[in-house]
C-alpha positions as CSV (number, residue, x, y, z in Angstrom):
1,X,-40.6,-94.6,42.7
2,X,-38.2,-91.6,42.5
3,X,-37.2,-90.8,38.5
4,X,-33.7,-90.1,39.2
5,X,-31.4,-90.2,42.2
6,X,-28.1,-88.2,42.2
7,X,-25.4,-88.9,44.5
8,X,-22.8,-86.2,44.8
9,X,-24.3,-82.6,45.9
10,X,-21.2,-80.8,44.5
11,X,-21.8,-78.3,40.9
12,X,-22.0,-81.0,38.7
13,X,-24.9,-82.7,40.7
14,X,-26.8,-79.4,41.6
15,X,-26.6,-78.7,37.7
16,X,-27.8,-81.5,36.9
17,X,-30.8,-81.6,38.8
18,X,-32.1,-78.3,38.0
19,X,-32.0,-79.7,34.4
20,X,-33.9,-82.5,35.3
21,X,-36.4,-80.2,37.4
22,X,-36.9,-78.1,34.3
23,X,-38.3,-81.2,32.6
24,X,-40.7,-81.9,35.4
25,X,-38.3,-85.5,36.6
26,X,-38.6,-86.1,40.5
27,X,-35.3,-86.1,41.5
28,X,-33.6,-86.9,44.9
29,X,-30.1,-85.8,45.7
30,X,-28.2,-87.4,47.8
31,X,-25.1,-86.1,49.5
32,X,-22.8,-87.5,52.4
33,X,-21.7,-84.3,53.5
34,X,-24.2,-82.1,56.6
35,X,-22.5,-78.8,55.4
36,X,-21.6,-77.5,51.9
37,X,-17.9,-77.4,51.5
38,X,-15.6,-73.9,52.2
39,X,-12.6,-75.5,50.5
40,X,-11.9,-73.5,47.3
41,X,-10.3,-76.1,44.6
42,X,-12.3,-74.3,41.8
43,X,-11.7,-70.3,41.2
44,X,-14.3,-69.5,38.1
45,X,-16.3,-70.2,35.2
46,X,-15.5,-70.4,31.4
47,X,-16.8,-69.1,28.5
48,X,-19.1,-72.5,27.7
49,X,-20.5,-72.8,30.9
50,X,-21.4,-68.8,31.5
51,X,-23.2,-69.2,28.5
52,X,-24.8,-72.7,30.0
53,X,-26.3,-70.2,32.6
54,X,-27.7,-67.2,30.5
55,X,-29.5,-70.5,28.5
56,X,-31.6,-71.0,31.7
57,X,-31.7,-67.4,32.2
58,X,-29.3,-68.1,35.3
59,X,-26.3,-65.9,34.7
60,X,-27.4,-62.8,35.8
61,X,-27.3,-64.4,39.3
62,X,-23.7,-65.4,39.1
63,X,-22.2,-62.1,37.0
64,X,-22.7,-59.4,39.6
65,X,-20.7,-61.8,42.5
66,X,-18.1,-63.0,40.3
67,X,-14.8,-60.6,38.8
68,X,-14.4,-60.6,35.2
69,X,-10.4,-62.1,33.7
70,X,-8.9,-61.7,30.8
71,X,-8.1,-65.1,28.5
72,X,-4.4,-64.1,29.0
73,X,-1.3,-66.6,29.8
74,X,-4.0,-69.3,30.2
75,X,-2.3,-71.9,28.8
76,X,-0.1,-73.7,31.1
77,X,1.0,-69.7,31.6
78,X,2.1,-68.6,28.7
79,X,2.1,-65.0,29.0
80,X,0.2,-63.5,25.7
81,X,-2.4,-61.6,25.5
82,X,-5.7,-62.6,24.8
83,X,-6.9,-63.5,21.1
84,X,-9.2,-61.2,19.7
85,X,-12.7,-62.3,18.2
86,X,-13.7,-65.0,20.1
87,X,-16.9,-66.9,19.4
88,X,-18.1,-65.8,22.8
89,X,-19.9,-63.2,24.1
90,X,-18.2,-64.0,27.6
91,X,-14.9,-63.8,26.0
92,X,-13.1,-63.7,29.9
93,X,-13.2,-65.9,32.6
94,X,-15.9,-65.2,35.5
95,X,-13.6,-65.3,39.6
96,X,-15.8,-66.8,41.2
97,X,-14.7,-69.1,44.2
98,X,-16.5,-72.2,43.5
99,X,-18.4,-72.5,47.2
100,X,-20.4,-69.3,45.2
101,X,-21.0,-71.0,42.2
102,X,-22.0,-74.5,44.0
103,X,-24.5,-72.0,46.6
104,X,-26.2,-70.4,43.8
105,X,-26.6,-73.9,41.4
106,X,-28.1,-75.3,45.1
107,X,-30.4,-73.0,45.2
108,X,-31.7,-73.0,41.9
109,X,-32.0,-76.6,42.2
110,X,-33.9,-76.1,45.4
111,X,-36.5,-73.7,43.8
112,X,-36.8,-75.8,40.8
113,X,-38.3,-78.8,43.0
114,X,-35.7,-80.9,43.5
115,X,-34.8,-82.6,46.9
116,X,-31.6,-82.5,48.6
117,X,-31.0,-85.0,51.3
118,X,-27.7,-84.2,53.2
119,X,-25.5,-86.6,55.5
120,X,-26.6,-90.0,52.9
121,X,-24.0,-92.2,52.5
122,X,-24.3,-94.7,49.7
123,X,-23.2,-97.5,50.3
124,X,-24.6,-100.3,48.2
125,X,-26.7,-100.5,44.6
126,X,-28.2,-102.8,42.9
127,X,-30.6,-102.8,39.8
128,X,-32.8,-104.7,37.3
129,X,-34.8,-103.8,34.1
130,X,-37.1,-101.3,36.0
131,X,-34.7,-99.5,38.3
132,X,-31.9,-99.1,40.7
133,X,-32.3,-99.6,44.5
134,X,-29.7,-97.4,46.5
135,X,-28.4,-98.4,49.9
136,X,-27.2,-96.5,52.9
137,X,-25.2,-95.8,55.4
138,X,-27.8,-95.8,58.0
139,X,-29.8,-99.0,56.4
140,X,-32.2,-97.5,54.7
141,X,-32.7,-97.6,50.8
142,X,-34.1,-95.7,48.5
143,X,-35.5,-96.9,44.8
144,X,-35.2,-95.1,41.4
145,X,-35.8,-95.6,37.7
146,X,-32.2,-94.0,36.8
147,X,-28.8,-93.3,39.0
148,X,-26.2,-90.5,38.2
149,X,-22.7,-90.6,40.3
150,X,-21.7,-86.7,40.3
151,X,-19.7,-87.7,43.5
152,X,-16.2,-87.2,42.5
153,X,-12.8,-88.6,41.8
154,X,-13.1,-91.4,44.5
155,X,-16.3,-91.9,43.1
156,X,-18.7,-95.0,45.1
157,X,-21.1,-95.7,42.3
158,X,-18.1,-95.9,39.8
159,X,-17.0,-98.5,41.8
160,X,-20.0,-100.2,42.9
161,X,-21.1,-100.3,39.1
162,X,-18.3,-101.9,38.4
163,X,-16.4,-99.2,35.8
164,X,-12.8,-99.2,35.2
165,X,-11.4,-95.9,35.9
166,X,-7.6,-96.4,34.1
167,X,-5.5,-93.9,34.0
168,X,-2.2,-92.5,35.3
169,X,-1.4,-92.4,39.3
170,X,-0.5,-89.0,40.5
171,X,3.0,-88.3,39.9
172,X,3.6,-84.6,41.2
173,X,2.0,-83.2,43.7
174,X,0.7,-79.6,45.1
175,X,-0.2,-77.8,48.4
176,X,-3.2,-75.2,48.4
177,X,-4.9,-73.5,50.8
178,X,-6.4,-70.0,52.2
179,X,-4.3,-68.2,54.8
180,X,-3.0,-65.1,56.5
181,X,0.6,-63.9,55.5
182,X,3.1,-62.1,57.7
183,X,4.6,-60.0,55.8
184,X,3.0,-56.6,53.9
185,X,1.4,-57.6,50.3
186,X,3.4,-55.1,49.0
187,X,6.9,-56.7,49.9
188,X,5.0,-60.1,49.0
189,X,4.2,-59.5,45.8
190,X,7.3,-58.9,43.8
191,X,9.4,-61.9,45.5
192,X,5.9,-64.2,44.4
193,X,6.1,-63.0,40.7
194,X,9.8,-63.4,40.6
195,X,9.6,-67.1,41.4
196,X,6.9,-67.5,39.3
197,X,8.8,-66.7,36.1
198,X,10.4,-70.3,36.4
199,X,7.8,-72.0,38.9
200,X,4.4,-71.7,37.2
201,X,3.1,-74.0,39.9
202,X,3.7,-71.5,42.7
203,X,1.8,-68.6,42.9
204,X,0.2,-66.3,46.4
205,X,-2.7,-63.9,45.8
206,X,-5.2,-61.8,48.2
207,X,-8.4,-63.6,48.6
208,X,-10.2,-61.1,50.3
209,X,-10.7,-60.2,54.8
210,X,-6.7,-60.3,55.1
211,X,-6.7,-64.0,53.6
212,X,-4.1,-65.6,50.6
213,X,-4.9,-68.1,48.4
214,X,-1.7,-70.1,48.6
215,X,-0.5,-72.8,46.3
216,X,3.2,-74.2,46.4
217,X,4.8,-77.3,45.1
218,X,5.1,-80.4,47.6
219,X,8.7,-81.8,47.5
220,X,6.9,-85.6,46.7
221,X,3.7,-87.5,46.9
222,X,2.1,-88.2,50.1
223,X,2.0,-91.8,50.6
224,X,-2.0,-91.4,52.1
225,X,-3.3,-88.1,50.1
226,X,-6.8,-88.5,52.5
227,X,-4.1,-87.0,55.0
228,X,-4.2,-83.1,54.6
229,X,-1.1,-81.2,54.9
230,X,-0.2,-78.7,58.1
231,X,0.9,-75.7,58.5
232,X,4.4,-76.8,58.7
233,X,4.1,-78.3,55.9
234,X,3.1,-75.3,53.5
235,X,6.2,-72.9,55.8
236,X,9.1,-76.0,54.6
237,X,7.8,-76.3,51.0
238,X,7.3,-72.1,50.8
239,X,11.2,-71.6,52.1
240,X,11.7,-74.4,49.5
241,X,10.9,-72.9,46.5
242,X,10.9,-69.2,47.4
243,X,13.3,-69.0,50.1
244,X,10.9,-67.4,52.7
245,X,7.8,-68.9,54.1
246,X,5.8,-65.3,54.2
247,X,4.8,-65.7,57.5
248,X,2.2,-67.8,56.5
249,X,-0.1,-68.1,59.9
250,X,-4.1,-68.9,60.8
251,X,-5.1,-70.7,57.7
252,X,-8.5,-71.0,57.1
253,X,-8.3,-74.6,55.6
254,X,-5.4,-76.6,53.5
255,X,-5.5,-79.3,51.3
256,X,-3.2,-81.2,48.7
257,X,-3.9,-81.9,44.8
258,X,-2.0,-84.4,42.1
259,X,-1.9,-84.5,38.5
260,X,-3.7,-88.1,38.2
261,X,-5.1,-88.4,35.0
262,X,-8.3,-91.3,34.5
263,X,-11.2,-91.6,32.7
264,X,-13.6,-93.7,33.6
265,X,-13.5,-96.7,31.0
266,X,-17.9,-95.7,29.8
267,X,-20.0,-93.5,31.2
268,X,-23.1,-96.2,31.7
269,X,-23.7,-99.4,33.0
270,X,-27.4,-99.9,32.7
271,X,-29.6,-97.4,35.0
272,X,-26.4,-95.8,36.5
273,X,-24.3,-92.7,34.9
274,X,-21.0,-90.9,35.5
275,X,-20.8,-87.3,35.4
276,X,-18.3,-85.1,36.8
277,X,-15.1,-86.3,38.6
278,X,-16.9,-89.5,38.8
279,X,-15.9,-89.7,35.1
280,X,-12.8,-88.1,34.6
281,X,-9.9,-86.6,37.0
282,X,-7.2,-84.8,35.5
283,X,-4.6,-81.8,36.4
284,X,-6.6,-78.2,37.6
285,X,-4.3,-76.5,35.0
286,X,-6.5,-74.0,33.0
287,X,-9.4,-74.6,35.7
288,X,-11.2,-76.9,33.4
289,X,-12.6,-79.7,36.3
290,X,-15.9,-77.7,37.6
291,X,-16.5,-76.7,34.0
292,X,-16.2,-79.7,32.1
293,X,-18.7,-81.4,34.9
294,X,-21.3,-78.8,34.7
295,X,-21.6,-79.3,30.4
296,X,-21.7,-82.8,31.2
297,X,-24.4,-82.5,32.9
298,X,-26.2,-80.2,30.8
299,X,-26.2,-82.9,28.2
300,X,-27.3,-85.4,30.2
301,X,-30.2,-84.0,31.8
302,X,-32.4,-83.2,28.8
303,X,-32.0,-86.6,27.6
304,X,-32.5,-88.5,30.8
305,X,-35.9,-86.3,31.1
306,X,-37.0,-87.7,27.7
307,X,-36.1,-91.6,28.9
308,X,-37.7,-90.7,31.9
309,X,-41.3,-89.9,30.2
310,X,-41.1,-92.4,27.7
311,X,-40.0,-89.8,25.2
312,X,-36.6,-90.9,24.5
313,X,-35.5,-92.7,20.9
314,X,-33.8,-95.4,20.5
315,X,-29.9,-94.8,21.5
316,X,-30.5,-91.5,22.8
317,X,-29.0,-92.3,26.1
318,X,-26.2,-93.6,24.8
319,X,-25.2,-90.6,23.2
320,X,-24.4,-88.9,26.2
321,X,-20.8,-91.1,26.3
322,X,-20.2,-91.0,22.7
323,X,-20.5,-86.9,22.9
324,X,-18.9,-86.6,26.5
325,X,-16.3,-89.2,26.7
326,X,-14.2,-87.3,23.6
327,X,-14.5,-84.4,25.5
328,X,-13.1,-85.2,28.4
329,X,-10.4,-87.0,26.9
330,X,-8.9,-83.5,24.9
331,X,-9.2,-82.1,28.4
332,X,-7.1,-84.8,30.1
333,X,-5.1,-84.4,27.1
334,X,-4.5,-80.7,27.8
335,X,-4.2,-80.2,30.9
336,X,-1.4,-83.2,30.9
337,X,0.6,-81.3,28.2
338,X,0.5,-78.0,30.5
339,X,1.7,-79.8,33.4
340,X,4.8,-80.6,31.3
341,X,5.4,-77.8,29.9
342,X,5.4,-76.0,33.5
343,X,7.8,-78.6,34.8
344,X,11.1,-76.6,35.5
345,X,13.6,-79.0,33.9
346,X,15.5,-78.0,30.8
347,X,13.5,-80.1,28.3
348,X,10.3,-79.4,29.0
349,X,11.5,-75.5,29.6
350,X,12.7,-75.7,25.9
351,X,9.7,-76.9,24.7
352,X,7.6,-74.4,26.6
353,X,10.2,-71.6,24.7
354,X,9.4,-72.8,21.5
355,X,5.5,-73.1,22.3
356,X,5.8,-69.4,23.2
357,X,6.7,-68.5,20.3
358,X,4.3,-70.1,18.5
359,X,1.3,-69.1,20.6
360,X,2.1,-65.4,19.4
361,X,0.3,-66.2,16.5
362,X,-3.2,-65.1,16.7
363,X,-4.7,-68.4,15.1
364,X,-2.4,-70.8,17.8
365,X,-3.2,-68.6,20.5
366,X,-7.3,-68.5,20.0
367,X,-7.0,-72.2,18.8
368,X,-5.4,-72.7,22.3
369,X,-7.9,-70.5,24.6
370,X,-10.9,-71.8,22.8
371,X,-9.9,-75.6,23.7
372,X,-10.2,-74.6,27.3
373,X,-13.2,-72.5,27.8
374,X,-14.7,-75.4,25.3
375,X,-16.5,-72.7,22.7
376,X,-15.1,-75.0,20.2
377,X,-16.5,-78.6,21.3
378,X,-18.5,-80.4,18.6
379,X,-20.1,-83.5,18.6
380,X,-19.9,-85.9,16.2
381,X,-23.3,-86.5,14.9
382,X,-21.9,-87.7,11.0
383,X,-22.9,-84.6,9.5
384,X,-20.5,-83.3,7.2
385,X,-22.3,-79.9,7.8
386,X,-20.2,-77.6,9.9
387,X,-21.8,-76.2,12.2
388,X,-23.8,-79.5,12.9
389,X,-22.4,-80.5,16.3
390,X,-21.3,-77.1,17.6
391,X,-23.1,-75.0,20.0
392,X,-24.7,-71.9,18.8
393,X,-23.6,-68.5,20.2
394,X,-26.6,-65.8,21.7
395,X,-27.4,-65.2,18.0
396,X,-29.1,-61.3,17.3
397,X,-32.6,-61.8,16.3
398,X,-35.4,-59.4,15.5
399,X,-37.1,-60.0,19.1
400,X,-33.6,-60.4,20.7
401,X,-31.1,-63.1,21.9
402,X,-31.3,-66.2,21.1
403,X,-30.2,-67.6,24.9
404,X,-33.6,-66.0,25.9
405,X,-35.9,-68.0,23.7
406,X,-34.0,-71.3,25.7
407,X,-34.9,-70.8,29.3
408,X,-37.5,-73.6,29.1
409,X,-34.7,-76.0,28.2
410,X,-37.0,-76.9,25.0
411,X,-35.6,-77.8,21.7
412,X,-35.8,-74.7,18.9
413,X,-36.1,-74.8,15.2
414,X,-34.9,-71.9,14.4
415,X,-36.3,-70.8,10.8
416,X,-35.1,-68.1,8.7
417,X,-37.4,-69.2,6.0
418,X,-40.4,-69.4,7.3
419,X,-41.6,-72.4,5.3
420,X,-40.6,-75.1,7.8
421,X,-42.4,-77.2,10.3
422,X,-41.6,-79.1,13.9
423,X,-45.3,-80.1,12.9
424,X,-46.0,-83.4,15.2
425,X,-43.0,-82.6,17.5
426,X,-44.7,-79.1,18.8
427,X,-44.8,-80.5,22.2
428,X,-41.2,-80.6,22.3
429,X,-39.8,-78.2,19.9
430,X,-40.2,-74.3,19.5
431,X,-40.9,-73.3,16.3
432,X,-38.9,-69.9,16.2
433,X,-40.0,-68.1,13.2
434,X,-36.9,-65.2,12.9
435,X,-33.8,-64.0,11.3
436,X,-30.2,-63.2,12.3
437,X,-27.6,-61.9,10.4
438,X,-24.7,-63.6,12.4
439,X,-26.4,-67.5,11.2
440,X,-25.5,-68.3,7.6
441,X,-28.2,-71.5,7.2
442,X,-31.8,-71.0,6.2
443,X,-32.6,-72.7,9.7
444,X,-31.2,-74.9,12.3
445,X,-32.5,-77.3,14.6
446,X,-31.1,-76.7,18.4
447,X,-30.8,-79.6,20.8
448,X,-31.9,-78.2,24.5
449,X,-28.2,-78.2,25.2
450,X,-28.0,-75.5,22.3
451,X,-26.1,-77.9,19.9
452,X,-26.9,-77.8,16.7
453,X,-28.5,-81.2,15.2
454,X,-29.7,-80.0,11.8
455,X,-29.4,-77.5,10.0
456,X,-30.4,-76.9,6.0
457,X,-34.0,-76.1,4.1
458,X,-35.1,-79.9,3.8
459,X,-38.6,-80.8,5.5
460,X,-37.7,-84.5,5.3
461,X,-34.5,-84.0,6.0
462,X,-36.0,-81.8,9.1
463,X,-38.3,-84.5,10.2
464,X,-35.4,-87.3,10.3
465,X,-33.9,-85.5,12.6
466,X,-36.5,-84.2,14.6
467,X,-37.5,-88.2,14.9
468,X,-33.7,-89.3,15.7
469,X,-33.6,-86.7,18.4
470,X,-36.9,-86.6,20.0
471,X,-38.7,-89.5,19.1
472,X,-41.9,-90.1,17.0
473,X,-43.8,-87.5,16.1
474,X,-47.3,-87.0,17.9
């Protein structure tokens, strides 16, 4: 029997099964599609998940193809700079078109073990106490101890599993695509950043070989969004709103985005998890979507590895929705706020004057940033510690950074003391014997997702935790 089946081949799926990989889980991915997509709906990477890559010792893959942004005007566009000290050493936003992003997670998915079946349609699922039996398209059927929908907004499993996915339908709605433009970039430009002063959800910019990335309001909602727009289309809406269409000729593809706002209503039902869009669907303002999937799955996969060996304690599983599910929620939250405040009407214009002016305070403004590149999550464990729940920067040590005592995707105790012990739990957790200067706690104990779960001096305090998290002790 296969451990885990994934269904969806997109980042969030990829991610997740190099995580699972890592842990030595056979895993199966399954995805409809024969080719990986060219359609660019995701431009980069945030803060949280560039340091999600340098933790596996990924990110020096992904840095040298990608163009490093400034955190400036990136709420809703508010034009400020960027705060100063961020808890980040990525403290800018990594361009990186996100077929790049999806390649390079493929690959590393690919050399880790795990295998990808293209073209499989699922189309029916079924399961019992031991496992879940997948169908397909073509008849055939595949059988595995777990199930994990990574495949997006219109997601099957969601629906075969019978979750709820409430919400709020699209109400406004936006064209996008990659094309040529008719007119010199220089004569282009100036007209473009005039009409963005007022219409924040307009915008051209070069892409690269001669091509525009183009994005310009529709005039309504489609009544069947499956239908892509034409070229037509994108020339009336451009004269529209900017009063030319640029000359806008041989696009390379086109496509159509709302502001539809759902959550799935939980993240499990038995052997079968959400992740991804298959969870939650909200507004690209900010460019949270690929983002918040990829962290989603990097806190699923260590503790589906541990249910899958028999490792797992009691509830563990469950903790993935009681951590993600909040999440999600501040990010539907967000990005439905910025859609409002870039709507061109006088209320939400005079709202968006007064939230100006508040973002030019330093506080606001990093408050603001570090929501969206999600440096600032933490979990709820019912500590009333701090920094129990957060994730832990790439702390200075003696032998060096922190992210590269993590590849392994083990869990750390990290003890300033010296007088500590992960005793019985040594298969699991690295005892890391080492100081830093930038960590004010004798020691901490790091999750595999690099979440803090413990920190303080206590052995039996220690060992509780070390129990709650990775099960009995050997």
């Amino acid at each position: 029997m296969i451990d885990v089946i994934i269904a969806g081949g997109g980042p969030t799926g990829m991610m997740l099964a190099g995580e699972l990989r890592l842990h030595g889980v056979r895993v199966v991915l399954l995805e409809r599609d024969l080719e990986p997509t060219e359609v660019v709906r995701a431009l980069g990477l945030h803060a949280r998940s560039i340091e999600i890559l340098d933790q596996r010792g990924l990110v020096d893959r992904f840095l040298p193809l990608g163009t490093k942004h400034p955190l400036a005007g990136f709420f809703a566009g508010i034009d400020k700079p960027a705060p100063e000290r961020l808890d980040t050493k990525y403290p800018h936003t990594l361009g990186l078109p996100q077929p790049v992003t999806e390649r390079l997670l493929t690959e590393h998915a690919v050399e880790m073990g795990a295998e990808i079946r293209r073209g499989c349609t699922v189309t029916g699922l079924s399961q019992d106490d031991e496992g879940v039996t997948v169908e397909l398209a073509d008849g055939t059927s595949s059988r595995a101890r777990y199930l994990v929908g990574c495949d997006g907004g219109r997601s099957t499993v969601r629906k075969l599993a019978g979750i709820d996915f409430p919400g709020e339908p699209t109400r406004v709605e936006t064209l996008l695509g990659e094309m040529e433009i008719g007119v010199p970039w220089e004569e282009a430009m100036p007209l473009m950043l005039e009409v963005r002063k007022t219409q924040k959800r307009f915008g051209i910019g070069p892409f690269g070989d001669g091509v525009y990335r183009v994005v310009v309001p529709a005039e309504g909602v489609s009544e069947d969004r499956a239908v892509m727009p034409t070229l037509d289309d994108f020339k009336e809406q451009l004269r529209r709103v900017a009063g030319t269409d640029f000359g806008v000729h041989s696009p390379r593809w086109m496509s159509r985005f709302g502001d539809a706002t759902r959550q799935a209503e939980r993240y499990r039902a038995g052997r079968v998890f959400l992740a991804g869009d298959a969870a939650h669907i909200h507004p690209p303002t900010g460019g949270q979507g690929l983002n918040l999937g990829v962290q989603d799955a990097f806190n699923l996969g260590w503790k589906l590895a541990a249910a899958v060996h028999g490792r797992a304690p009691a509830g563990l599983l469950d903790t993935y929705e009681a951590e993600r599910h909040p999440v999600a929620e501040e990010v539907l939250n967000n990005t439905r706020a910025q859609i409002e405040l870039m709507k061109v009407e006088p209320g939400p214009q005079s709202v968006r004057r007064l939230l100006t002016e508040l973002v030019g305070f330093e506080q606001v403004n990093r408050y603001l940033v570090e929501k969206i590149i999600a440096v600032s999550v933490r979990y709820d464990l019912g500590s009333e510690n701090d920094l129990v729940g957060r994730r832990i920067g790439d702390l200075a040590l003696k032998r060096g950074g922190l992210y590269d005592q993590m590849h392994a995707g083990r869990a750390i105790l990290l003890d300033q003391t010296g007088t500590l012990s992960a005793g019985g739990w040594a298969d699991r957790v690295d005892h890391l014997v080492d100081v830093s200067e930038e960590l004010d706690a004798p020691a901490v104990l790091l999750r595999p997702d690099g979440h803090v779960a413990w920190a303080g001096s206590d052995q039996q305090e220690l060992e509780a935790e070390l129990a709650r998290w990775f099960g009995a002790a050997l």
